[in-house]
N, C-alpha and C positions, 0 to 999 in steps of 0.2 A: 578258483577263489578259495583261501583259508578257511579251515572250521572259526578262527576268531571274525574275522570279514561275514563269516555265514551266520553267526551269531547275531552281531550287531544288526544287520539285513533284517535277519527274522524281531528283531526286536524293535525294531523300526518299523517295520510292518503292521506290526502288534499296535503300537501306541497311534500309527495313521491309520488301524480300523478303527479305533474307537472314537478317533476325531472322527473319520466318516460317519460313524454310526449317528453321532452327535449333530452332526450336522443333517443330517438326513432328517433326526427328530424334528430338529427347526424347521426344517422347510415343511414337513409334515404338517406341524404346527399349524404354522402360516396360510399352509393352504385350508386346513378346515378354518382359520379362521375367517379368511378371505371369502371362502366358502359361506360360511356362516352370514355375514354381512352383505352378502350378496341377494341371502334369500331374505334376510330382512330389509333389505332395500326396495325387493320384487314383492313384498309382501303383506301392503297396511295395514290388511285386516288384523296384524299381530302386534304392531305397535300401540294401541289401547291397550293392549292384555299384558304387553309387558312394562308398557307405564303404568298400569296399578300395581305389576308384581314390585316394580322398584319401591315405586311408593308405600307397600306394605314392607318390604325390607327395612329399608329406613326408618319408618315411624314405629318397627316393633327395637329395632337399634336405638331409635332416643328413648322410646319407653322406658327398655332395660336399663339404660343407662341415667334414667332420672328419677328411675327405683330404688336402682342403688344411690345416688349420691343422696336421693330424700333418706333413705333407710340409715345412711351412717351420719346423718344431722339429730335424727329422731331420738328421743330419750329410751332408756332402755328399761323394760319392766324383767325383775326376776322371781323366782320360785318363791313357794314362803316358806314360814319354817326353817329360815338360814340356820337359826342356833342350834337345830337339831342336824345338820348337816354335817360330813368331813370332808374337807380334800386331802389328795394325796399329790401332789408335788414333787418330781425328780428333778436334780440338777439345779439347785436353788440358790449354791455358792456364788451366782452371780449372773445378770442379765435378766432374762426375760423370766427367771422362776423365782428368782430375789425380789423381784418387781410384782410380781405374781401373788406370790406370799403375803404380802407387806400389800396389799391391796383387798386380799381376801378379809387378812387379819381385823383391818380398820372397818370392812363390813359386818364383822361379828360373827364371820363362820372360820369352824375349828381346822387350824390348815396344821397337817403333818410334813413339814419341810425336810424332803430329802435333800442329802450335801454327801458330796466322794468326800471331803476335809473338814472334821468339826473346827478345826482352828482358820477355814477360810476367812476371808472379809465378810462375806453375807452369814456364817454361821456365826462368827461372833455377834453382827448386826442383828441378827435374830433370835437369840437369846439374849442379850440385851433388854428385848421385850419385857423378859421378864412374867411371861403372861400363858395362863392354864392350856388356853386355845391353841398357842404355837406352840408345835414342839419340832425340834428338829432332829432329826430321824438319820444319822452313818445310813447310808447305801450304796454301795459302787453297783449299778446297775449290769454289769457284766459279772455278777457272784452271786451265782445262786446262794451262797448261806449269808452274804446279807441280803438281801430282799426276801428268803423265806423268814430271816428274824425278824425284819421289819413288818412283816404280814403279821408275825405272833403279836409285837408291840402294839401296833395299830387297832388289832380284833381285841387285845384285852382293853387297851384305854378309849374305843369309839364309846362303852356304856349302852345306854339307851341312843344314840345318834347311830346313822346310816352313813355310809360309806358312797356319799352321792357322785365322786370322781375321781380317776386317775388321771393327772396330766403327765404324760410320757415328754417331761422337756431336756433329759439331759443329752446332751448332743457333743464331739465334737468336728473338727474340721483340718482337714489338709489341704493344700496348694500348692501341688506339684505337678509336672506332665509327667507322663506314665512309664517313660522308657526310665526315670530317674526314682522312682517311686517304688521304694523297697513295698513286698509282697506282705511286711509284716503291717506296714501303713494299712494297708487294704485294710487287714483284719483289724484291726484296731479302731479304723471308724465303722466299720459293719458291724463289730460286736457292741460299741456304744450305740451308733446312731438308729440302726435295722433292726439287733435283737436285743438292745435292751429294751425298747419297747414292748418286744414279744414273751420275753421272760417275769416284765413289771405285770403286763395284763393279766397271761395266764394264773400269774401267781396270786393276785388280786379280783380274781373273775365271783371265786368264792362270793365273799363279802361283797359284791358290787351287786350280786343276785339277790341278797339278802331285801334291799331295797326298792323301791317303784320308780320307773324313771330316772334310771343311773348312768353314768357318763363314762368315757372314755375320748379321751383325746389326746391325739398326737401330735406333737409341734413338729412338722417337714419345713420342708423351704420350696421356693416357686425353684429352688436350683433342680427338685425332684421332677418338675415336670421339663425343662432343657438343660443342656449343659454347655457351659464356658467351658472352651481349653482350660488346661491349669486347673479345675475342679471335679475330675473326672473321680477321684474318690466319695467325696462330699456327695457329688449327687446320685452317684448309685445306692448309696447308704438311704439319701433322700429316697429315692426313686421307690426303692424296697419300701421305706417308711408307709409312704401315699399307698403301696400297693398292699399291703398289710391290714390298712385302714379302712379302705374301701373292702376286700373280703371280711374282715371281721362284722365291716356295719351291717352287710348282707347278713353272717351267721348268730349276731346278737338280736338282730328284728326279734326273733320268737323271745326271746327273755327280756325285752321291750327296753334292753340298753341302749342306749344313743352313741355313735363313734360321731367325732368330731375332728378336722385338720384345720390347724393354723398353717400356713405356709405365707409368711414373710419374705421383701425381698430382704437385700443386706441393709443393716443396721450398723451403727456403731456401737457395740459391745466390746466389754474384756476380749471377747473369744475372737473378734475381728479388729484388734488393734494391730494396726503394722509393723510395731517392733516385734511382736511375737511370731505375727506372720511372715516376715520376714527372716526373724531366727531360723526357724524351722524348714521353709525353705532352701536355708544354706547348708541345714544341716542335711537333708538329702540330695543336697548336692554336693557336699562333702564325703560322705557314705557309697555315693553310687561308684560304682566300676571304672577305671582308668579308662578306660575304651571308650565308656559314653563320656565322658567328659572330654574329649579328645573327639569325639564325634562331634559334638551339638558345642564347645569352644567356648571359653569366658564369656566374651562378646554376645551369644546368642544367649546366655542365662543371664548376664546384667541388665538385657533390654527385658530378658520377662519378670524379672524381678523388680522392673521398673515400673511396664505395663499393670502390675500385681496392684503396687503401692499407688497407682494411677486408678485402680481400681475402688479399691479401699477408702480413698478419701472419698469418691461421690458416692459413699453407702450415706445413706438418711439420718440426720444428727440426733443425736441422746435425748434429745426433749421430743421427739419423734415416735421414742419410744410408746409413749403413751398410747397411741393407737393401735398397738399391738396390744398391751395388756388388755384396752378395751374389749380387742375381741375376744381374748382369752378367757375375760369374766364372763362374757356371755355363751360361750361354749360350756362353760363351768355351767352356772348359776341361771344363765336368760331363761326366758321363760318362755318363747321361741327360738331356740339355736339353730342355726345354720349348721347345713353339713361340711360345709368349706368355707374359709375363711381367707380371704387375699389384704392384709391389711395396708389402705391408701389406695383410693380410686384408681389415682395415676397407676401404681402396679399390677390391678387390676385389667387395665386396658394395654398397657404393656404386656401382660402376660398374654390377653386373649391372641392380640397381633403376631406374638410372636409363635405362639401354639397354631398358630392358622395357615403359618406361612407353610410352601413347600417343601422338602425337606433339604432341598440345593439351595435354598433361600437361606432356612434356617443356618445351613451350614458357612453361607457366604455372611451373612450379619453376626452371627455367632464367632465365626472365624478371624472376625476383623480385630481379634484383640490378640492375634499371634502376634511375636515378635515378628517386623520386617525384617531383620537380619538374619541372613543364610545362616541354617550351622553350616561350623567351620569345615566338616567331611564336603559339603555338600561345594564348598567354593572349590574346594583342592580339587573334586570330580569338574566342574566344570571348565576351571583353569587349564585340566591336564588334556581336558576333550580340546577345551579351545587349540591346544599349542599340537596336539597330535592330528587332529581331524581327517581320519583315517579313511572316511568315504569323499571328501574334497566336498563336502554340502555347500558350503556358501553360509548365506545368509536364509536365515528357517524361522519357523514359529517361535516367536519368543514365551515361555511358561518354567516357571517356579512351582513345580508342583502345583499345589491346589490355588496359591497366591498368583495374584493379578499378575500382569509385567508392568501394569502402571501405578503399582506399590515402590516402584523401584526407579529412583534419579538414573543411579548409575548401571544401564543396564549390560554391560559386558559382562558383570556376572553371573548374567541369568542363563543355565543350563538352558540349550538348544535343540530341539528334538530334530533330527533333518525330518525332509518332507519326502512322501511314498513317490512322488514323479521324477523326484531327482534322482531317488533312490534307483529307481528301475531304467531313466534314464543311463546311467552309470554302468548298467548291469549288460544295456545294449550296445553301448559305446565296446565294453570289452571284448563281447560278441562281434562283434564288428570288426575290430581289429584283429582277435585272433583268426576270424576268416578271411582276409584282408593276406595278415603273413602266411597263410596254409597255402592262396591262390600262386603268393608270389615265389614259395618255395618249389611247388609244383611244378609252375612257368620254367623255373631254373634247372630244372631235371631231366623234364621232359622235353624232345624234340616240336618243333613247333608246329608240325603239322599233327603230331597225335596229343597235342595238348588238349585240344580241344575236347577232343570225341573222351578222353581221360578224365576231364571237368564234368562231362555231364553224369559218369557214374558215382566220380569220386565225391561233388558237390550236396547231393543229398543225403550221403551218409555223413557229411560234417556237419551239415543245416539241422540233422536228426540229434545227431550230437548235443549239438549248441542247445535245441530246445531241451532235452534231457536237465545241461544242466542248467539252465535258467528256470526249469520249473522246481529243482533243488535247491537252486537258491533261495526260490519266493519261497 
């Protein structure tokens, strides 16, 4: 047999242990569960005890859940002393921190509105105000020498007012898969979304000491606790956010500051409109490498850029907004705050289900938003396996990678793994025959009466053989 033949062998081998492995698990499964239900069948004295554990499951499940939905109908009470209060505000040029603002503002406490663009739409809208209280504040959160100016600003005009919270909201977002997603992407949402919150706090930790009962809060996204294909930037940025959050709220306990997360699903904001999201998209698709683009094919980037904009429309509409802010004020100002914040029930119980699930779950529901269509590399591989089929397999398991085969009408181009029985069948067959032709040359050589007694020494040193190289092959 060929080292390419020995190759493919060995490699076929490889991917039919791990189906066996797989399946072994299953039936493993099955049987403790089989098992399981066997003893509870054999067992009544158990069936009381595990009808009230159900029943306590469940009725602590409506509890929680009629907690929360009372808890976000209930009016909300806040701290006093608002006019002696400040906030501090990132990323205000529009969305949830322009909203934010413009919310605080109409409450009567002194908000210092950061903006990356004093000429944005929300910086002109906020000077506009007109008004002592609002000021808005140049920051690019990724420059230390604005956010140490913005610290000098702030510390000389708070006055006699305290510095009752930072809101870490300025954020942004990419939507690309990862083999296409330049490296500088990376850092450009990690240094906005991950450490600018880190560089805003530290720098502001000062002044936030200064005061009793002071705030910090991070605006993350539920992207931080899973992730979509296609947002694999976004929520590692996220991911860091949440993780940031939570050590910090541990190491401020003794200074009796409060850490705080908003984590929203998608919204329709500026930063999530699909023209933009889409530009940008093309543009790292445009950027990336001849090779991946020649790999993964027009066809497989218009369906995720379709999937993208499929996405984007069923985020939550702009008068929706408002339950986010809600929460935001009460992170700020309530007078009981939560340390997490999931705003909208519905995402709430979404998020728990999907955090609950196992992690082949998560992967297969999470997954469901790949494009169906093969990249292009991946059809030419399967096409050229079909037309060459080097080991003669037949018909085999049908798999697309991690994708179903019942994602797929047309399945002839679904890459075919052969199967270990045909494989080794195949291996015996050759065996076979090459000792088959060894007997018959023999027979031809030798006289027929010493053929015999010639078979019986010559035969086990070729049967010794064969096995030699069939266990080579495996």
């Amino acid at each position: 047999m060929s080292d390419k033949a020995e190759e493919d062998v060995a490699g076929v081998l490889g991917n039919s242990f791990h189906l066996e492995m797989i399946s072994k698990r299953l039936l493993l499964f099955f049987a403790w569960f089989a098992g399981t239900l066997g003893v509870l069948a054999y067992s009544p004295w158990l069936h009381p005890l595990l009808a009230w554990l159900a029943i306590l499951v469940v009725a602590s499940f409506v509890a929680t859940w009629g907690v929360t939905l009372a808890a976000s109908k209930l009016p909300k009470k806040y701290i006093k002393n608002l006019e002696y209060t400040g906030i501090l505000i990132t990323g205000c040029d529009s969305g949830f921190g322009l909203q934010l603002a413009l919310r605080l503002h109409l409450m009567g406490v002194a908000v210092y509105a950061g903006v990356l663009n004093e000429n944005s739409e929300g910086a002109r809208q906020l000077k506009a105000k007109n008004c002592a209280q609002l000021k808005v504040v140049p920051m690019d959160v990724t420059s230390d020498v604005d956010v140490q100016r913005a610290v000098k600003f702030i510390n000389a005009d708070l006055g006699e007012r305290k510095l009752q919270a930072v809101v870490n909201n300025a954020g942004v977002t990419a939507v690309t898969e990862v083999e296409w997603c330049p490296l500088e992407t990376y850092r450009q949402v990690l240094e906005v979304n991950a450490l600018g919150p880190i560089r805003v706090t530290q720098a502001f930790l000062p002044l936030l000491r200064k005061g009793n009962g002071s705030r910090v809060v991070v605006v993350a996204s539920l992207a931080g606790r899973y992730t979509f294909p296609g947002f694999t930037a976004y929520s590692m940025s996220k991911s860091a956010a949440v993780s940031f959050a939570d050590g910090l709220r541990r190491e401020m306990k003794k200074w009796s500051i409060t850490v705080h997360t908003i984590e929203p699903t998608l919204y329709k904001t500026p930063l999530t409109k699909p023209k933009i999201i889409q530009g940008t998209m093309q543009e790292h698709w445009d950027s990336s490498p001849d090779n991946v683009k020649k790999i993964y094919g027009e066809e497989y980037f218009a369906e995720f850029k379709k999937i993208i904009s499929g996405l984007l429309t069923k985020a939550r509409e702009p008068q929706q907004i408002a339950e986010v802010i809600d929460d935001m004020v009460d992170a700020v100002i309530g007078d009981e705050p939560k340390m997490r914040y999931v705003p909208s029930v519905a995402a709430q119980f979404r998020s728990q289900v999907i955090t609950a699930m196992p992690m082949h779950m998560q992967d297969f529901v999470l997954g469901m938003t790949q494009p169906r269509t093969p990249p292009a590399a991946m059809l030419q591989d399967s096409m050229r396996l079909r037309r060459s089929d080097p080991l003669g397999m037949g018909k085999t398991l049908q798999r697309l990678k991690s994708v179903p085969h019942w994602f797929y009408k047309d399945r002839s181009i679904i890459f075919q793994f052969p199967e270990i029985n045909a494989v080794e069948k195949k291996i015996k067959d050759e065996v076979k025959m090459a000792q088959e032709v060894e007997e018959q040359i023999i027979s031809e050589v030798l006289p027929d009466e010493e053929s015999e007694g010639k078979m019986t020494t010559i035969e086990p040193e070729i049967m010794e053989e064969d096995k030699n190289d069939l266990s080579l092959s495996i």
